[in-house]
Backbone as CSV, one residue per row, in Angstrom:
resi,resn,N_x,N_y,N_z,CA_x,CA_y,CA_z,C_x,C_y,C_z
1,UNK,84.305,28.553,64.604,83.381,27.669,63.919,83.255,26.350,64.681
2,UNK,82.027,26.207,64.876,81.671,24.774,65.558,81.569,23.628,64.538
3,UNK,82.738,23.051,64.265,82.667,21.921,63.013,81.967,20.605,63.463
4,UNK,81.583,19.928,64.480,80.933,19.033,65.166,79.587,19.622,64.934
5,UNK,78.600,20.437,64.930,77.337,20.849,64.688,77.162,21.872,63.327
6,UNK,78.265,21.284,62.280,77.982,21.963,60.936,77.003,21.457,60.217
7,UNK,75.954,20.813,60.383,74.991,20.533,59.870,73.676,20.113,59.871
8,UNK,73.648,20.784,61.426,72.585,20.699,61.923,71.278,22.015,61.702
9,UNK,71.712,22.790,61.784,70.940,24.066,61.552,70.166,23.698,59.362
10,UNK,69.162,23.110,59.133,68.133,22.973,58.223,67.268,23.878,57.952
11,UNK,67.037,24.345,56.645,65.770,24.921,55.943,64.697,24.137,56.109
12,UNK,63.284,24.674,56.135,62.386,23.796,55.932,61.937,22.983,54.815
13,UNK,61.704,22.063,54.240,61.101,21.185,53.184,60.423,21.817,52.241
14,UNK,60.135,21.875,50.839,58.980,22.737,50.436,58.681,21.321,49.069
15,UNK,57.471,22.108,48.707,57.007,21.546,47.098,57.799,22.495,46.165
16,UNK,58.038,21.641,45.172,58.352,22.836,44.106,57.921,22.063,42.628
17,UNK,56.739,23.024,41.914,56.189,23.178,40.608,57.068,23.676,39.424
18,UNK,57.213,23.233,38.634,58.077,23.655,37.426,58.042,23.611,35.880
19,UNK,57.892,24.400,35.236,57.472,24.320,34.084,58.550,24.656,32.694
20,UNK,59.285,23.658,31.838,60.133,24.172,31.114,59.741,24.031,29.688
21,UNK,59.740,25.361,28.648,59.028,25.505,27.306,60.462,26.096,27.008
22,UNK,61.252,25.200,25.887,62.029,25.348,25.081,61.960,24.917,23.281
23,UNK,63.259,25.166,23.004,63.512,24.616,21.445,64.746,24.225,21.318
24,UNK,65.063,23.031,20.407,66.635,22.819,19.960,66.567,22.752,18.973
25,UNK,67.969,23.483,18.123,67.915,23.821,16.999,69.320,22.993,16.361
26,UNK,69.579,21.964,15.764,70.493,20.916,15.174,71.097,21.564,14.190
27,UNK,72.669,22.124,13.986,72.802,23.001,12.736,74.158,21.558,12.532
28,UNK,74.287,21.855,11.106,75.751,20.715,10.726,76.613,20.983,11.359
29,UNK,77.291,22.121,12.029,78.467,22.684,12.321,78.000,22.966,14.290
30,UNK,76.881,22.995,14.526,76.792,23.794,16.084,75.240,23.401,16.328
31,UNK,74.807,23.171,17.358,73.598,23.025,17.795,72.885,24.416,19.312
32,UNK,71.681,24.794,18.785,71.516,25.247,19.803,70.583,25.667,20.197
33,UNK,70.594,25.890,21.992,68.754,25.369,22.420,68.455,27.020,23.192
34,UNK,67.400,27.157,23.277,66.757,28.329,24.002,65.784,28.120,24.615
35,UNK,65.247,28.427,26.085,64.687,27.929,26.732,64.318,29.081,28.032
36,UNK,62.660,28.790,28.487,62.443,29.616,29.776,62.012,28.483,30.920
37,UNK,62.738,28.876,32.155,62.110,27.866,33.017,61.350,28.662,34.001
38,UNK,60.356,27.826,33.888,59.207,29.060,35.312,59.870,27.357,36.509
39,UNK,60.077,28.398,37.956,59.654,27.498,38.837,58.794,28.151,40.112
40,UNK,58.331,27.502,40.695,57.602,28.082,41.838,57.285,27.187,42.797
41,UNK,57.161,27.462,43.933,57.755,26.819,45.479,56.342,27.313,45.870
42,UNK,55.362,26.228,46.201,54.263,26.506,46.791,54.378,26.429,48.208
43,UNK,53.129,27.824,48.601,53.428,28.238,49.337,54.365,28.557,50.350
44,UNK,55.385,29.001,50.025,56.754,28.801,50.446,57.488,30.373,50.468
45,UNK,57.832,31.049,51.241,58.355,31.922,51.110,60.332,31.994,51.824
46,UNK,61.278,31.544,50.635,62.575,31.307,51.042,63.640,32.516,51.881
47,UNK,64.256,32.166,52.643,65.146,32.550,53.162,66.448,33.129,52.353
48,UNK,66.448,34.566,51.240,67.134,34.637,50.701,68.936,34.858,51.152
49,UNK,68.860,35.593,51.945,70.129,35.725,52.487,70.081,36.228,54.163
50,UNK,71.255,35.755,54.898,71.458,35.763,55.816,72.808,37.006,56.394
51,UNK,71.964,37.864,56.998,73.550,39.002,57.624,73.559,38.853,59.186
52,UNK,75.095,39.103,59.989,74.947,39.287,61.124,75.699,40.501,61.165
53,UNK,74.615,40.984,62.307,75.024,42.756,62.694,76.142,42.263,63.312
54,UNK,77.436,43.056,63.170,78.232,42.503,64.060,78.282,43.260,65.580
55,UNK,77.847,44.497,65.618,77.876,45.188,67.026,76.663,44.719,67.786
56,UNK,75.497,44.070,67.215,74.506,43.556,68.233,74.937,41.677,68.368
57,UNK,75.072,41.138,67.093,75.171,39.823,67.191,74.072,39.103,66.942
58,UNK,73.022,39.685,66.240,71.877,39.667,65.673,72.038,39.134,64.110
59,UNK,71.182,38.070,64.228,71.221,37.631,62.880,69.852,38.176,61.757
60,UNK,70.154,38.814,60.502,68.916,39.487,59.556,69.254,38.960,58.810
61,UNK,67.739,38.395,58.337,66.883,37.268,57.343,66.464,38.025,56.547
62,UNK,66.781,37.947,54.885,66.159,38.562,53.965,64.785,37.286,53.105
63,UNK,63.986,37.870,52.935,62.976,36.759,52.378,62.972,36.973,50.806
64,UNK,62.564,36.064,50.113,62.299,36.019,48.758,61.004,34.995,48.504
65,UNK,60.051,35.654,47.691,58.935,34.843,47.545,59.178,33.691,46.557
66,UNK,58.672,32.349,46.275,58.759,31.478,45.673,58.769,31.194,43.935
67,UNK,58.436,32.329,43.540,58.617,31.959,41.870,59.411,32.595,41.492
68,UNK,60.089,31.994,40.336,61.804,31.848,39.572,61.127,31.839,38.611
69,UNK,61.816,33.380,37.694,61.731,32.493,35.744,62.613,32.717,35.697
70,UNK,63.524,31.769,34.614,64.810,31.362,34.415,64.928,31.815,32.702
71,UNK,65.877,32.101,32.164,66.122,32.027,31.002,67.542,30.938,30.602
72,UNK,67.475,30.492,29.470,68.563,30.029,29.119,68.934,29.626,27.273
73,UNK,70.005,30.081,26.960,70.190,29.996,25.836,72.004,29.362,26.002
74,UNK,72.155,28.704,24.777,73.133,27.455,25.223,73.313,27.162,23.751
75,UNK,74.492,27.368,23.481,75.368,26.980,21.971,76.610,26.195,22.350
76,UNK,76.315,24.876,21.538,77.561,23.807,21.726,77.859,23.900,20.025
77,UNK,79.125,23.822,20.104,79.436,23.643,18.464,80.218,22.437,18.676
C-alpha cells in the first residue's frame, strides 16, 4: 500500500436531487416515523464496485445508474 498517495485517486463530482415524503407518529410511551426517500444523481452513472483480477492485474468497474429509493421506518420509545 502506497500510504503517501492514499488520497489521491477521486470520483467525479455529481448533482444530486432528492425527495423525502414521510410521517411522525407521537405516541405517550414511543414515537414513530416512516418514511421513503427517492434520490437521484443527475446524469450520473456511479461506480458501484471495484474488483481486481488477480492473475491479469486488471482492475473491473461495476456501474450503477443514479436513482436510490430508500425506505425507512424508525421506533424510539
Amino acid at each position: 500500500m502506497d500510504w503517501e498517495r492514499a488520497y489521491e485517486v477521486r470520483r467525479d463530482d455529481f448533482i444530486r436531487a432528492s425527495l423525502r415524503l414521510g410521517i411522525k407518529r407521537n405516541r405517550p410511551r414511543f414515537n414513530m416515523e416512516t418514511a421513503m426517500d427517492f434520490q437521484y444523481r443527475t446524469n450520473y452513472t456511479n461506480v458501484f464496485l471495484e474488483r481486481i483480477d488477480v492473475t491479469t492485474g486488471e482492475i473491473h468497474k461495476n456501474y450503477r445508474m443514479g436513482f436510490y429509493p430508500m425506505a425507512t421506518w424508525k421506533i424510539q420509545f
